[in-house]
Structures are given as C-alpha cells and as structure tokens.
C-alpha positions as CSV (number, residue, x, y, z in Angstrom):
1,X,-5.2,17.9,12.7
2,X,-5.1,17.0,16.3
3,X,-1.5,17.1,18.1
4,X,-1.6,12.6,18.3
5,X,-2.5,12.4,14.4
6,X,0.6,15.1,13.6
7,X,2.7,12.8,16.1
8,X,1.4,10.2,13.7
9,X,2.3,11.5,10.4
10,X,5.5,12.8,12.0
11,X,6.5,9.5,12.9
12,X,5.6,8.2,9.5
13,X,7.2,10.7,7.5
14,X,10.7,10.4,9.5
15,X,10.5,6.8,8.9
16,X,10.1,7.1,5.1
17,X,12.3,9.7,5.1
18,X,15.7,8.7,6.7
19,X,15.4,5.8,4.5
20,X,14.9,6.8,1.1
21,X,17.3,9.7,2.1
22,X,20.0,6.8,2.5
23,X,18.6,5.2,-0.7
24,X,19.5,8.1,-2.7
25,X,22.7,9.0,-0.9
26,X,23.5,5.7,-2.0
27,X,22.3,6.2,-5.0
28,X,23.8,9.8,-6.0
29,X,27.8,9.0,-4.3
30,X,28.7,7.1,-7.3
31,X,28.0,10.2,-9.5
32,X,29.0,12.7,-7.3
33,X,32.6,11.1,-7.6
34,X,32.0,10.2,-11.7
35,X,35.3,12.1,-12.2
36,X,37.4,10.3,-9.3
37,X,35.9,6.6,-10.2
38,X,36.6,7.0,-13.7
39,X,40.2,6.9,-13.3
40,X,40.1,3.9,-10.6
41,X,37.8,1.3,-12.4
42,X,38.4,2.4,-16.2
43,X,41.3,2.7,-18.2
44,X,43.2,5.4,-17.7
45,X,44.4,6.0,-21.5
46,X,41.7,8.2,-22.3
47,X,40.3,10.2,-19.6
48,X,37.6,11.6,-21.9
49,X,36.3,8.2,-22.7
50,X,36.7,7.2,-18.9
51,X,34.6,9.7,-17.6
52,X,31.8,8.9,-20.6
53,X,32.0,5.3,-19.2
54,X,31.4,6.7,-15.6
55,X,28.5,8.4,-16.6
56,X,27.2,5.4,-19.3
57,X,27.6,3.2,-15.8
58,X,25.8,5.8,-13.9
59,X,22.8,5.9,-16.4
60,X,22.9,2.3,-16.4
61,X,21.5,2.4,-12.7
62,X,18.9,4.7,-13.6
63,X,18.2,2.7,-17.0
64,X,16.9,-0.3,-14.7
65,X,14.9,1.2,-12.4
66,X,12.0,0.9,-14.4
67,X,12.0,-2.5,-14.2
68,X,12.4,-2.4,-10.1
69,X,9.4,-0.5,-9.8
70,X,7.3,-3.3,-11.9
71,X,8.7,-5.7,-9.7
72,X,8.9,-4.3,-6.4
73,X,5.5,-2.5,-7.2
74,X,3.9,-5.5,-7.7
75,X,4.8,-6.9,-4.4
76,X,4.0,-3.9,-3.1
77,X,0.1,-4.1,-4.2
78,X,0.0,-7.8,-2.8
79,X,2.3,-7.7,0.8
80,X,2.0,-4.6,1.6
81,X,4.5,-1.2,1.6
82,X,6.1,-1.6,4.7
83,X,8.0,-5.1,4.1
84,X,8.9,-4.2,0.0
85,X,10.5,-1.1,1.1
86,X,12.4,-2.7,4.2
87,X,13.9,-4.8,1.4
88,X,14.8,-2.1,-1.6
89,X,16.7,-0.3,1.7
90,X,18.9,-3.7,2.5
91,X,19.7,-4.2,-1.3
92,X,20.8,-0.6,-1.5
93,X,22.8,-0.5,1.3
94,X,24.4,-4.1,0.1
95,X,25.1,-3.1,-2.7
96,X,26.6,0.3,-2.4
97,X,29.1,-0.8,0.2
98,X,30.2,-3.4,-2.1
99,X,31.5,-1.2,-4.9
100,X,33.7,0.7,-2.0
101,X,35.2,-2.6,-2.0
102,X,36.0,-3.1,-5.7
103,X,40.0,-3.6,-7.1
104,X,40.8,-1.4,-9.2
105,X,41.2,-1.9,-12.7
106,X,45.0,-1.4,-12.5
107,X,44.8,-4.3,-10.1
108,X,41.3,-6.9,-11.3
109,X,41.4,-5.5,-15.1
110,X,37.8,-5.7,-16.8
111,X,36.2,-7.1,-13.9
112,X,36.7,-3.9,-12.4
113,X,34.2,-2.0,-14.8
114,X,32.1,-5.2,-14.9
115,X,31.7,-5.4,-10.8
116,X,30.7,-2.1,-10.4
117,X,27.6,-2.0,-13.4
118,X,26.4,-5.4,-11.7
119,X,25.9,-3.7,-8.0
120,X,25.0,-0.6,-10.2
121,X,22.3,-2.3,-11.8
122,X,21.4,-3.5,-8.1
123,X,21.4,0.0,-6.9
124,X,18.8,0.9,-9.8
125,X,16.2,-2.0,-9.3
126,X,16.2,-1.2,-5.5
127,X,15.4,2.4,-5.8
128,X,12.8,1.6,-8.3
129,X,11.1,0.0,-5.9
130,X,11.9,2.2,-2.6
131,X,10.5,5.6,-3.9
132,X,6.9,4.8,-4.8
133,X,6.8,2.7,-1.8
134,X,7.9,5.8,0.7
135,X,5.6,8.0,-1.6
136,X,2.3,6.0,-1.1
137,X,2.9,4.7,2.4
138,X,3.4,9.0,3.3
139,X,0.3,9.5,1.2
140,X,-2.1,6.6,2.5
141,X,-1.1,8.3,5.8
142,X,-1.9,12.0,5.1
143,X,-5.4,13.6,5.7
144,X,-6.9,14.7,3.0
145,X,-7.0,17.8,1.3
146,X,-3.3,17.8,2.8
147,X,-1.2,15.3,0.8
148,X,0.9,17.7,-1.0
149,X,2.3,18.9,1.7
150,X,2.6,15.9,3.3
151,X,4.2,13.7,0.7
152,X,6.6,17.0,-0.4
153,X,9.0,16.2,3.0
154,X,9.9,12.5,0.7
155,X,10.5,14.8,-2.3
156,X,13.2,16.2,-0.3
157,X,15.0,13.2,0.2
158,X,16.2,12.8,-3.1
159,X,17.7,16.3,-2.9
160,X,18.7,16.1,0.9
161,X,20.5,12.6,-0.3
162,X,22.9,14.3,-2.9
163,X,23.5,17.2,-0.4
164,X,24.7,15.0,2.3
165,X,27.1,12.5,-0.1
166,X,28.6,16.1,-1.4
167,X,29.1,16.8,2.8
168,X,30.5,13.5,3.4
169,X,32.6,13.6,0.6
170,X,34.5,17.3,1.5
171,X,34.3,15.6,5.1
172,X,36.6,13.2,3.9
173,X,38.5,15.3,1.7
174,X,39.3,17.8,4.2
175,X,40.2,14.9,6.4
176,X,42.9,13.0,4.3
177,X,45.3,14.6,2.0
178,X,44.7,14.6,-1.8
179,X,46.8,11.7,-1.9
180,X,45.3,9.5,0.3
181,X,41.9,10.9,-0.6
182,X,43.0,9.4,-4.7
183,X,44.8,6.4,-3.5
184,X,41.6,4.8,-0.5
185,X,39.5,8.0,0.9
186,X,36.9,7.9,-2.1
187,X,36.3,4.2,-0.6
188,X,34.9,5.8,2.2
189,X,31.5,7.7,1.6
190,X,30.2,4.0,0.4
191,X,31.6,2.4,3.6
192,X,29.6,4.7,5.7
193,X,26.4,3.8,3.6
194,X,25.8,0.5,5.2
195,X,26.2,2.6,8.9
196,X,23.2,4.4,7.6
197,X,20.9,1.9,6.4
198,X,21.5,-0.2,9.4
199,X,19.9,2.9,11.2
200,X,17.0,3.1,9.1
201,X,16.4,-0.7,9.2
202,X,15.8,-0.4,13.2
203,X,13.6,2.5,12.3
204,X,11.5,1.5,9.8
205,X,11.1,-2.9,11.1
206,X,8.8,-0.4,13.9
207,X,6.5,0.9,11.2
208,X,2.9,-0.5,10.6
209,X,1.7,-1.2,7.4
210,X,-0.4,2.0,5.4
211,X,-3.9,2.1,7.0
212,X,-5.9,2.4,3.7
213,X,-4.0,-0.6,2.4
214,X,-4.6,-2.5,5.3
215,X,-8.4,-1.9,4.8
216,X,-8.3,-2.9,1.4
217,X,-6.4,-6.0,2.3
218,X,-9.1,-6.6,5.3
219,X,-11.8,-6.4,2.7
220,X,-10.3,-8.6,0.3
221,X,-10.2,-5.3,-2.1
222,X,-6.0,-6.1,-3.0
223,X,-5.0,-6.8,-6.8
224,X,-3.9,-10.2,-7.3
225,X,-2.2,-9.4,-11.0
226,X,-1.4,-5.6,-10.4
227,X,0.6,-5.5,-13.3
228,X,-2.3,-7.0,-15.4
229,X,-4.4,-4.3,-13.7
230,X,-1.8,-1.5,-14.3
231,X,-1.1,-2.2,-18.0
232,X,-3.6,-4.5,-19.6
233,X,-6.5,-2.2,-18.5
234,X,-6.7,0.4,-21.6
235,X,-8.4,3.0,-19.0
236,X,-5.6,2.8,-16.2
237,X,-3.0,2.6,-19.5
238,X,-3.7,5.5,-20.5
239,X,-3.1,7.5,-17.2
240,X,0.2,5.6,-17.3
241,X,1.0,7.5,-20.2
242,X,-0.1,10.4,-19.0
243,X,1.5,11.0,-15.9
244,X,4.6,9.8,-18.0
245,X,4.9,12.1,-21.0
246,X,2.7,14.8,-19.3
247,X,4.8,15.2,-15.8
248,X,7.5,13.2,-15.5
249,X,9.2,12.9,-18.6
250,X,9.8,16.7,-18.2
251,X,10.4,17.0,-14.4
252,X,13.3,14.5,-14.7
253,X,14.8,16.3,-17.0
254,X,14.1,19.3,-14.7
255,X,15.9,17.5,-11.9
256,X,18.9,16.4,-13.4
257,X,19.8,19.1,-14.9
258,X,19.2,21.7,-12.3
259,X,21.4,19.3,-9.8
260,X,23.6,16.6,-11.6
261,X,23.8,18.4,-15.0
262,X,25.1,21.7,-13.2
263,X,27.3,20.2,-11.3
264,X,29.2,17.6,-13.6
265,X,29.4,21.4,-16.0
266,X,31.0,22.9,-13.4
267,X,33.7,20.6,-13.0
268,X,34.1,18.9,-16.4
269,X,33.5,22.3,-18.9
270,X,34.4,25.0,-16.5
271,X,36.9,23.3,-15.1
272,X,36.1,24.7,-11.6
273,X,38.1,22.8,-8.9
274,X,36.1,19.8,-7.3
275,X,36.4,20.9,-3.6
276,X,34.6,24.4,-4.5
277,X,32.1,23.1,-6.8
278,X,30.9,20.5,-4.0
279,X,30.5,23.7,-1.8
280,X,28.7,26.0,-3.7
281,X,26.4,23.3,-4.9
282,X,25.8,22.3,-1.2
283,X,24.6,25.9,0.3
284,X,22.2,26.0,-3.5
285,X,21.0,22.7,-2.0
286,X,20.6,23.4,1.3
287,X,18.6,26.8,0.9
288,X,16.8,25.4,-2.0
289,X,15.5,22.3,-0.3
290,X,12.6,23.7,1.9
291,X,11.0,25.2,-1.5
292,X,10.3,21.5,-2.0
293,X,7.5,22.0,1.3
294,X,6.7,25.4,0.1
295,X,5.1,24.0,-3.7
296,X,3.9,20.7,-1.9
297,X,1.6,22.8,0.5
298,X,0.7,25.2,-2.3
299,X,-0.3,22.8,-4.4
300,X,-2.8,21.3,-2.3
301,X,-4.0,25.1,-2.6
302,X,-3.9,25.9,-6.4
303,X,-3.4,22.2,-7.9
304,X,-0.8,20.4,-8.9
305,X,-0.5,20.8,-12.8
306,X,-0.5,25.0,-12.4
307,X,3.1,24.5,-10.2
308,X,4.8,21.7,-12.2
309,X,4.1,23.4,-15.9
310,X,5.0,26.9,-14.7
311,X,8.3,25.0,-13.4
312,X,8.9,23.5,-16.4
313,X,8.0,26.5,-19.0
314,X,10.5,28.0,-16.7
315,X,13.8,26.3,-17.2
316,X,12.6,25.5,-21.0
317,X,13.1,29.8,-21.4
318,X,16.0,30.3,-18.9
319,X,18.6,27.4,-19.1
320,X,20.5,28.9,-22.0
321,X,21.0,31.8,-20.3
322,X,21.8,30.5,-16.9
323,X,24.5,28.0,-18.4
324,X,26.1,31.3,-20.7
325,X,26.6,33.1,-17.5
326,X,27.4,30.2,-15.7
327,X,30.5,29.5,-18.4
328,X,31.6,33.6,-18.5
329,X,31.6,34.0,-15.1
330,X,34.6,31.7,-14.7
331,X,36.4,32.5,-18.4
332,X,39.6,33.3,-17.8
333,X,39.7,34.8,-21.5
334,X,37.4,37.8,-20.2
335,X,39.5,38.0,-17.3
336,X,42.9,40.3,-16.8
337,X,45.9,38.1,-16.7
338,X,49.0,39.2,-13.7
339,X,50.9,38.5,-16.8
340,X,54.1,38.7,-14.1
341,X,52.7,35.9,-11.5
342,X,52.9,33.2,-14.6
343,X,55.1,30.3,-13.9
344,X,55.7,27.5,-15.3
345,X,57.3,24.2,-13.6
346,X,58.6,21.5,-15.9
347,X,59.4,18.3,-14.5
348,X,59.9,14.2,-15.2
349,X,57.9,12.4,-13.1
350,X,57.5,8.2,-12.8
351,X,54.0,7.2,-13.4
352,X,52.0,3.9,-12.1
353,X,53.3,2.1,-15.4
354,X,57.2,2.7,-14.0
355,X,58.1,4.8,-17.0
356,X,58.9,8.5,-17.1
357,X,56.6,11.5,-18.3
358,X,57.4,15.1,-18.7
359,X,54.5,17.3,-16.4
360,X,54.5,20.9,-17.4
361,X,52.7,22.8,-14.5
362,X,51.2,26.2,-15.8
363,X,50.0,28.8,-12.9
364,X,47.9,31.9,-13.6
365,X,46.3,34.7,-11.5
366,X,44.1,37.3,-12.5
367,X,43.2,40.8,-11.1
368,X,39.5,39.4,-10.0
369,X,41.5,36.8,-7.5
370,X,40.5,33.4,-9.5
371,X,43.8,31.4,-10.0
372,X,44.2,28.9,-12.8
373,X,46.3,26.1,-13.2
374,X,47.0,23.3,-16.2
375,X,48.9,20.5,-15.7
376,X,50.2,19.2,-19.0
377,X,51.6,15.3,-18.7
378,X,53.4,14.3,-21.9
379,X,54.0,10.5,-21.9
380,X,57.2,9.0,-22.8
381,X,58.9,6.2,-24.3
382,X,62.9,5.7,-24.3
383,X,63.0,9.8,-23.9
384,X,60.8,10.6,-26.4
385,X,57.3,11.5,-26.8
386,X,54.8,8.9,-27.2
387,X,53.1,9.6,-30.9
388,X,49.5,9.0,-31.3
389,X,47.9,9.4,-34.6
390,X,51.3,11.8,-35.5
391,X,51.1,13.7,-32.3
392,X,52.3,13.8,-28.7
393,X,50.1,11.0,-26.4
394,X,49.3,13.9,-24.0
395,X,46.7,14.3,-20.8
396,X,45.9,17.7,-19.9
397,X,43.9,18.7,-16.4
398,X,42.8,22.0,-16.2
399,X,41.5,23.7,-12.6
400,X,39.9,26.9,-12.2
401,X,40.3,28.1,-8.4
402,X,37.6,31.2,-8.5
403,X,36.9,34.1,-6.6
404,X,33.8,34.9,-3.4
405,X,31.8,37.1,-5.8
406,X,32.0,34.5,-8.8
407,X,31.3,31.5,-6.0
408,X,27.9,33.5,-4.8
409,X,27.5,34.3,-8.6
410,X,27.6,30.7,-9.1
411,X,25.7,29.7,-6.1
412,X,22.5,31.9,-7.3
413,X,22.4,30.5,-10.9
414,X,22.6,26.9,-9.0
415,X,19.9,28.2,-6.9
416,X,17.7,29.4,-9.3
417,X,17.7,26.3,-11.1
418,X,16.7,24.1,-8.0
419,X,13.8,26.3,-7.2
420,X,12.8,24.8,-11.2
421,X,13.8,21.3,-9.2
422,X,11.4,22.1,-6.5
423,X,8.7,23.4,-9.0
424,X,8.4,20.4,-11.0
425,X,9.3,17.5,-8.0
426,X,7.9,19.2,-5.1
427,X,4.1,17.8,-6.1
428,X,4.5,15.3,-8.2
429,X,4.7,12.6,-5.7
430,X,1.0,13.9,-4.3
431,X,-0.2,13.9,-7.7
432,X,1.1,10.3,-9.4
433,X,-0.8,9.0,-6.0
434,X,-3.9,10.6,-7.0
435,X,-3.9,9.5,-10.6
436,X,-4.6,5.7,-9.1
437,X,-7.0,3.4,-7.4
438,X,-5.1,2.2,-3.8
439,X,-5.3,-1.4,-5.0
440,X,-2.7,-1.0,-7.8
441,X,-1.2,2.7,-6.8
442,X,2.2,1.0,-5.8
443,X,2.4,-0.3,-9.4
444,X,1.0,2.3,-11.4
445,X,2.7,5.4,-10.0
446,X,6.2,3.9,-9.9
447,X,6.7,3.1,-13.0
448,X,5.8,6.8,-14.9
449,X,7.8,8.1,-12.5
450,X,10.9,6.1,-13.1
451,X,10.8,6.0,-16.8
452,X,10.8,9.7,-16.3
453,X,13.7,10.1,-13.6
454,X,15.3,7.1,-14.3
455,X,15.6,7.1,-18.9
456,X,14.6,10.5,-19.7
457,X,16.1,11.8,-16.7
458,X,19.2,9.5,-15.7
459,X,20.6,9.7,-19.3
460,X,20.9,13.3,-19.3
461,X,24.2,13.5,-18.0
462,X,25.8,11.3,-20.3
463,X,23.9,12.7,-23.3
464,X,24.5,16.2,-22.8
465,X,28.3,15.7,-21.6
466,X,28.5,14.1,-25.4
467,X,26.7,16.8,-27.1
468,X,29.0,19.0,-25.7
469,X,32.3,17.0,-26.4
470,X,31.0,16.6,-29.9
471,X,30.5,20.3,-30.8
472,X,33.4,21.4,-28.9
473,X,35.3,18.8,-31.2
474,X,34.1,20.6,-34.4
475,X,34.9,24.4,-32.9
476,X,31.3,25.8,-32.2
477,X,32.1,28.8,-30.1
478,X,29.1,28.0,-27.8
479,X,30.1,23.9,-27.5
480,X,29.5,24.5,-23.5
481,X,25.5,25.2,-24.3
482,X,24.9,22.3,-26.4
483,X,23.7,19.5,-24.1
484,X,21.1,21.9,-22.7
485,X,19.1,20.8,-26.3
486,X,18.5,17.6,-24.7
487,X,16.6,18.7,-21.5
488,X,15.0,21.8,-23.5
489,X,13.3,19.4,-26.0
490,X,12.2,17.0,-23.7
491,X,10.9,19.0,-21.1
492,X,8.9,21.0,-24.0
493,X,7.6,17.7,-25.1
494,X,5.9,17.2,-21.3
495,X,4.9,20.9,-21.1
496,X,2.5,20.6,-24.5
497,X,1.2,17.1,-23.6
498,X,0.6,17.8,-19.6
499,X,-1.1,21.6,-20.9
500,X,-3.5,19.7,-23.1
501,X,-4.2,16.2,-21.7
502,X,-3.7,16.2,-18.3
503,X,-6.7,17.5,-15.9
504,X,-5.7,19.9,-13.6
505,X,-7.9,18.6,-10.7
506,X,-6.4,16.5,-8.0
507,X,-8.1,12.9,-8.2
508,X,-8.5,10.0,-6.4
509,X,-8.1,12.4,-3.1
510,X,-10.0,10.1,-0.5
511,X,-8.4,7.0,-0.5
C-alpha cells in the first residue's frame, strides 16, 4: 500500500473505531456493574433473585439486537453506512446516559426495573445496527487480499470497550469512598458516555461514505428490499444459516464466556472482591487485545475457518479445567487458616427500612496472604429474628481478598481464555463480509452475527449463573462448573456444522 492509501485506511479505521468502542463501552457498563445495579433498581429482599434480574435485563439488550441489525441493516443497504451508523452512536449514547439518571427502586418502585429494560432494549437495537455498519464500511475500505487484518482493529473494540468501562469504573472507585461509590459514584461511568460519543459524532459527521457502496449506488446496483434479498432468496438463506450455526453461534459463546462469564465467576462464585477482579481482568484484556490483529492478519494468510474452529475446538476441551483451577486457586478450604487472627464483630445496625438488624462480621487470614471476610446481616423485627419459611430472614456477603501469586494465577487462566476470544472474533468480521454480495452485505452479515453474540451469546451469563445456583442448591460438589455445559454444547454445535458445511475459502474478496 502506498503511505496516502494507509493514511486513508488509518483514518477510516480510527473513525469506526472510537465509535463502536463507545458503543460497546456503553454497551458492556451496565454488566460490568450487574452486582452494584442489582441492589439499586431491584428489590433488595432477595439478592440472588436481584442479580438474576440484572443479568435477565442485561440479556434482554442483547436479545433485541437482532432485530436492530434487520432494521438498521436495511437502511444501511439503501442510504448508505456512514449516516445509519452516525445514528446507532446517538441512540447509544442517549440512551445509556439516561439509565445513570434512573430513581431508584427504593425511591420510583417498579418503574425503576421497567425504565432501565426500555433504554436497555434501546441500547440493543442500536448496537445491532452499529457493528455491521463499522464492519463493512472498514472492509469496503480495505485492499484486498488484506481485509482481515484490516477489519481485526473493529474486532477490538468490542474488547477495548469492556476494558475501558472496567478502567473508568476503578477510576471512580478509587476516587470516592465505598460509600459514596454505593450511594451516586456508579451513576458516573454512564454520565461520561454521552462525553464520549459527542467526540465520536465530530469524528465520524467527517467521514465519506464506503467507496464500493458508492459505486454501486452510482450505478443504480443498490437493493431496494434488502431484507427481501437477504431472506427470501433460498441461495443467500442459506449462507445466513451458515455463517450463523457454523461461526457465530459458537464464537459468541466463545466471547462471553472467555470475558463476561469469567468475570461475573469471579465475583459471584468465588467471591473474589470486585476492585481486584476488575484489575486482573483489565491487564488479561489489555495483553490479550492485540492477538485480535495478530489472527486477523493471519487469516488473510491461512483462511479464516482454520483460526475460528481451532479457537473454538479449543475452549470446547479446556474450559472445565480452566474454571476448576480457576475455583481452587482461591478455596479457602485448601488453604491454612491463622486460626489465632479470627475475629468476629457483632453489631446492630439501622438499615434503609429504619429498623434494626444484627451484622455479624467474620475476618479470616491464611498462611498464603488471601484474607476473607463474611458479613452475616440477620433482619429483625421487635428484637427478634425475622422467620422465613421456619428460618432466620438472613443476607450473607462473602469477599475473598487474594494473594499476587493467585492474582497472576488468575490473570493467566483469564488470558488464556481471551486468546480463545481473539481466535474465534478476530476474523470473523473479514469473513461474514465475504460471505455477501455488497448490495445487501449490511443486511446479511448483521444479522448471523447478532443472533450469535446477541441470543446464543448474550444469554450466557444469565444461563450459566442459573445452572450454577441450581446445582449448588442440590449439593453437587462441582456446582461452580456447571454453567460451562451451556457454552461447551453450543460451541460444539458450531464446530461440527462450520467443519462440514462451511468452505474454507475466503469469498466475495473483490468487492
């Protein structure tokens, strides 16, 4: 390439970039603070059952996305990229500033939960339409022979977006105390979104519209009824199908659990505490990421099929043994107790409903260094203990403060499993542009892709966080590794059907 037409991409691929980056920042800050929102906008009687309705909420975003990309797609194939992603970025943005705003249930009641699925559903149907946008406007840019690598810098977004809402998020926790962090500060990271998409709208209102589909549209080569095209054409159908059940069916399941999945383990069945989980998963980010450029470039090399399956067949055979160590790293039960550092603090405390419960505050330390702590709240009524179903109405937070070798022990099984991340995702946006004529590639790409990120992929969390709860309910020993099933099956599923069906050979590479 000569240095004007690198200037060129450059310029494009900034201007994708920044904004889906802000997209899925946007996107990803309401489930990197699942646990903290659960107890502001659901009701705070059952924390289990609040945090399920977090995540329920959070899948709810990804649930609709689907139906973003068919309608943002479409307009996408008729205007043009450039204006349909300008206005995914303002909806975002809108939207996710708005739920920073939100009472909370204590103060609106059900409206609370009710305000915040709306915008979330909002959220979802603008990023359905943002990603295949940014993904075909990079491509229709790239040279050929050269659009994995090219397109792999808007695969990083996704990833670069959760790294920077877990960095804005300690930013804020290290700059409040954990009381005014809990009371306002989590409001924060979604004020600052609509700073950043105001940045990105300057940016990107410069951009011109993709050259190849400003030739088509020149030459009166556009789809009039690209969903028509997309769908009702058996032929095109079937690579819908395809590039669903064959790629990304199994490399959302990839991605959530190799990000989302590990970290919501961490902190909800491990019980490490929040501030070192957001750490740790933040350096497994950030040295992961540029493995993302690393399979996009190769695959323009070796194909695209070779990386994503060997990614996949990869974290099918590994993630039941990552997760096990994972979960004995940080057991306290294989750990040596300072038997004579134990205290225990009881107390009587006034809670937000102005009566009194008893907190029991249990602190333990081991030989290793990790420190462990349960706080035991036993709610009361007239001096006595508040009976539910015979027993003592009683909330229970547990928080596991662990050791430097255990957090790089940690931070390596995180690691490894975004290098499966970076297998699977890296190429993929190259090759779902490739599977489709430019006339209805908008359409057609965006929604395999978000079935497969935003069902198969977005309901993980909330499936596997109930397969756990539900085995550790009925005393499995190995409850922790039971919502791995979910991503195991489905990503076995893709492997068989993209092996078989799919053709390895990189189509549709010259327009």
């Amino acid at each position: 390439m000569s240095n004007k037409g690198t200037k060129g991409i450059w310029s494009v691929i900034t201007a994708s970039s920044v904004g889906t980056l802000i997209e899925w920042y946007d996107f990803y800050i309401f489930g990197s603070l699942a646990v903290v929102i659960s107890t502001k906008f659901f009701p705070a009687d059952n924390p289990t059952a609040a945090f399920l309705s977090t995540l329920a909420t959070f899948a709810a975003g990804f649930v609709v996305r689907p139906f973003g990309a068919l309608f943002f797609g479409r307009l996408g194939d008729i205007i043009g990229r450039k204006y349909t992603f300008m206005v995914t970025l303002l909806l975002m943005g809108g939207a996710t500033f708005l739920i920073g705003c939100i009472p909370s249930y204590e103060t609106i009641g059900f409206l609370a939960p009710l305000l915040v699925l709306v915008l979330r559903l909002l959220q979802g149907l603008a990023l359905g339409g943002e990603y295949g946008g940014a993904a075909t406007y990079v491509a229709e840019h790239a040279p050929v022979g050269q659009r994995g690598y090219w397109t792999s810098w808007i695969q990083t977004t996704a990833t670069a977006g959760l790294f920077v809402s877990l960095m804005v998020i300690l930013l804020t926790k290290t700059t409040l105390s954990d009381a005014a962090f809990d009371e306002w500060g989590w409001r924060v990271p979604f004020w600052v979104s609509i700073l950043m998409v105001l940045v990105s709208y300057l940016i990107r209102k410069n951009m011109h519209e993709s050259p190849v589909f400003a030739k088509a549209k020149a030459e009166g080569k556009t789809s009039t009824n690209p969903l028509k095209e997309s769908f009702g054409n058996r032929y095109n159908l079937k690579f819908v199908l395809l590039a669903l059940f064959g790629a990304a069916m199994g490399q959302g399941v990839v991605w959530y659990t190799g990000q989302f999945y590990a970290m919501n383990f961490l902190k909800t069945v491990m019980n490490v505490d929040s501030t070192q989980v957001d750490t740790l998963l933040g350096i497994a980010l950030l040295v992961g990421t540029p493995f993302f450029v690393v399979f996009g470039w190769l695959s323009d090399k070796v194909g695209r099929k070779s990386i994503m399956m060997t990614g996949m067949l990869l974290a099918i055979f590994l993630y039941r043994p990552i997760y096990k160590t994972m979960y004995e790293t940080t057991d306290v039960s294989l750990k040596t107790e300072i038997v004579e550092k134990t205290k225990v603090l009881a107390i009587t405390k006034e809670n937000t409903h102005q009566t009194i419960d008893s907190v029991y505050t249990t602190t333990k330390e081991f030989t290793d260094g990790t420190k462990w702590e349960q706080i035991k709240t036993v709610h009361l009524e007239d001096g006595k203990p508040i009976l539910v179903e015979g027993k003592a109405k009683t909330d229970t937070k547990t928080t596991v403060h662990i050791n430097s070798s255990d957090r790089w022990m940690l931070i390596f099984l995180v690691f490894i499993q975004v290098i499966f991340v970076t297998m699977v995702y890296g190429p993929i946006a190259a090759f779902l542009v490739e599977m489709f004529p430019v006339k209805i590639r908008y359409t057609s790409m965006s929604l395999p892709y978000h079935v497969g990120n935003g069902i198969f992929g977005g309901l993980l969390p909330a499936i596997s966080t109930y397969l756990v709860t539900v085995a550790k309910d009925n005393g499995n020993p190995t409850f922790y590794l039971e919502g791995l099933w979910y991503p195991i099956i489905i990503a076995a599923i893709s492997f068989v059907i993209g092996i078989f069906y799919i053709n390895g050979k990189n189509q549709n590479t010259n327009e």
